[in-house]
Structures are given as structure tokens and as C-alpha cells.
C-alpha positions as MATLAB code, in Angstrom:
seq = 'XXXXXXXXXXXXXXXXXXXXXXXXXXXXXXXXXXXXXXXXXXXXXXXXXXXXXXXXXXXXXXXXXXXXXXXX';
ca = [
      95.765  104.968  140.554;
      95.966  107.217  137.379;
      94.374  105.587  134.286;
      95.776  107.999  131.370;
      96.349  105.392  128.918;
      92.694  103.696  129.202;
      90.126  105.119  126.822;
      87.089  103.338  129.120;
      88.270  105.251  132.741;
      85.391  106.706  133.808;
      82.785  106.258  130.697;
      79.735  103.957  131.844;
      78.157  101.117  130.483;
      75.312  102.941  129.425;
      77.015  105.553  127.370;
      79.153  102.919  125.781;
      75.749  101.141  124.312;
      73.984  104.329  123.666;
      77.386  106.127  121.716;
      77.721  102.527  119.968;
      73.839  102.573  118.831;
      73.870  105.739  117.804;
      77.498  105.313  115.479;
      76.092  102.024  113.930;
      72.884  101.365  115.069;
      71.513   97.600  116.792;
      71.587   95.708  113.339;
      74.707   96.271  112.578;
      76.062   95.662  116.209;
      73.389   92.378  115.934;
      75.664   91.259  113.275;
      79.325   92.360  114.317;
      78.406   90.994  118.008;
      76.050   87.983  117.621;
      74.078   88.438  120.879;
      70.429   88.252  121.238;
      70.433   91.866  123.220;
      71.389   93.603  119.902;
      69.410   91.104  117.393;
      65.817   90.465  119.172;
      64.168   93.845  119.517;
      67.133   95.474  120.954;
      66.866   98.337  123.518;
      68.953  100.159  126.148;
      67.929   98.284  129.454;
      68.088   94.720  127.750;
      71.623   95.344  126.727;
      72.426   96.803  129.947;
      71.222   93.919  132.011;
      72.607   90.870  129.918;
      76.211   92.795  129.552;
      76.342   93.237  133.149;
      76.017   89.506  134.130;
      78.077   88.347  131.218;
      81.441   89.960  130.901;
      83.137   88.004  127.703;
      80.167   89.879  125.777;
      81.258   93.408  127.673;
      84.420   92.522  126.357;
      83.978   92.621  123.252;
      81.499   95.239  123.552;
      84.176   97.322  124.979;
      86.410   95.979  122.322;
      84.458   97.849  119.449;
      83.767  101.106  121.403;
      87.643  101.290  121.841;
      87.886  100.645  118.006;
      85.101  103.167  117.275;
      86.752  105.708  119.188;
      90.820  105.199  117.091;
      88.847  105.452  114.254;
      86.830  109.075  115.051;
];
């Protein structure tokens, strides 16, 4: 099935959280997404694992990579 009009198709976690980090950096995404992965000493791996098992948070996670990329 062809995914042309999805922006996520084929981008990975990882590379969401790392392109997101880099763009704002973890205090701002500790205050735009109130999770403790992003506001108590935030890292890669920490993120990875919590958004994994916890998809409303990948949501919105996804959410604000989506908006980060209309705005570029």
C-alpha cells in the first residue's frame, strides 16, 4: 500500500526524537509535551522506551514532528 500523503512513512522513532531535540531542544518539548521523558534528565533511550509502550504520548509526539515539518 502506497503512503504518499503521510509525512511519517518510513521515518523511525528515533529520528523523530533526535530531529525534534535538535529543532527545539528537551525543555522546550518538556513544556509543549508534559512527559517526564522530556522534563527529568531527558535522553534518547528514555524517550524511546516510554514512547514505545505508550502510544497517546507518540501521538502527540508525532503530532509536533508533523507540525515541525509544515512549518520548515
Amino acid at each position: 500500500m502506497e503512503q504518499k500523503n503521510n509525512p511519517l512513512h518510513g521515518i523511525k522513532l528515533q529520528q523523530i526524537i533526535t530531529e525534534l531535540e535538535a529543532h527545539y531542544g528537551w525543555e522546550y518539548l518538556g513544556n509543549t509535551i508534559p512527559i517526564r521523558c522530556f522534563t527529568h534528565d531527558p535522553s534518547l533511550k528514555s524517550s524511546l522506551k516510554f514512547l514505545r509502550r505508550t502510544p497517546w504520548a507518540r501521538t502527540k509526539v508525532e503530532n509536533l514532528y508533523v507540525h515541525m515539518l509544515r512549518k520548515r
